[in-house]
C-alpha positions in Angstrom: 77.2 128.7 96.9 81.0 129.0 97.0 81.1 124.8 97.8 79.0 124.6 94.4 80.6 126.6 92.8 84.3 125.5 93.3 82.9 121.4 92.9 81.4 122.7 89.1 85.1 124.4 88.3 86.9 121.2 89.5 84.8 118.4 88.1 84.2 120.4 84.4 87.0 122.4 83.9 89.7 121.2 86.1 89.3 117.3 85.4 86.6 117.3 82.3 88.8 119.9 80.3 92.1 118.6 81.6 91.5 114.8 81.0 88.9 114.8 78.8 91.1 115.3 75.7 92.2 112.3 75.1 92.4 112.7 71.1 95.1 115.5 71.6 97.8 114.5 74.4 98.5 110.8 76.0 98.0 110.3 80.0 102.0 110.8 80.2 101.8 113.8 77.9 98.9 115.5 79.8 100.5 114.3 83.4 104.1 116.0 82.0 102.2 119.5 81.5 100.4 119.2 84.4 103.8 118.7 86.9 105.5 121.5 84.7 102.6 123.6 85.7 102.6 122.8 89.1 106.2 123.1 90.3 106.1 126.8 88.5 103.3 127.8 90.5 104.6 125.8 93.9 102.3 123.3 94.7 105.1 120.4 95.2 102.6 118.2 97.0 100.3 118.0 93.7 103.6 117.9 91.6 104.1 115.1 93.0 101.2 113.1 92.9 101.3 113.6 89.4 104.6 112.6 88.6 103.5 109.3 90.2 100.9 109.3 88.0 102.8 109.7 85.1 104.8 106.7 86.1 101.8 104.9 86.7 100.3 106.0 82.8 103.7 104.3 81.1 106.5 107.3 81.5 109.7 105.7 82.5 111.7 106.7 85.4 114.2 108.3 83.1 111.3 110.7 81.7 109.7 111.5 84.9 113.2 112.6 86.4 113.6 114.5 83.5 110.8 116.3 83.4 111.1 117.5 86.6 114.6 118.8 85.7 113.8 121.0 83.4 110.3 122.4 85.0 112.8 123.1 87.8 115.5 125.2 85.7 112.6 126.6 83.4 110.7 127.8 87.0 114.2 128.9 88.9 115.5 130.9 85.3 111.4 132.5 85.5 112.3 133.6 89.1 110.6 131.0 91.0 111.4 130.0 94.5 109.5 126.9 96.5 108.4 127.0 99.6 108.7 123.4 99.9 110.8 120.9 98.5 109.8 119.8 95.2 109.4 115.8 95.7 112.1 113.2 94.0 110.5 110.6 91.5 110.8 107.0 92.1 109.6 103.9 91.6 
């Protein structure tokens, strides 16, 4: 039940809430929210997926390393410390 349970949340809420706005925030946009999110709440491996992404959506490299700049200072200022390394962008 669990299984079911956790495959609803991700497919309608996670992804179908998340992506399925279009009308209110570009990929890039939604991608930039979703790596702020992530490198507060130390998940470096999704982070950086999705900083790929947003390269991939039309962000330059310039905007992608920025972002990640000031989730960084934002999260360490909040208190946060990673476990892991939060990943570089590149091209």
């Amino acid at each position: 039940m669990l299984n079911i349970l956790s495959g609803w949340y991700s497919t309608v809420i996670g992804y179908g809430m998340t992506y399925g706005q279009t009308d209110v925030f570009s990929q890039v946009e939604t991608s930039f929210c979703l790596v702020s999110a992530l490198i507060a709440m130390d998940v470096a491996l999704q982070a950086g997926w999705h900083m790929r992404n947003s390269l991939h959506g039309g962000a330059t490299l310039e905007e992608a390393q920025a972002i990640r700049r000031m989730a960084m200072s934002v999260a360490e200022k909040s208190g946060i410390s990673w476990r892991d390394p939060i990943p570089e962008v590149y091209q």
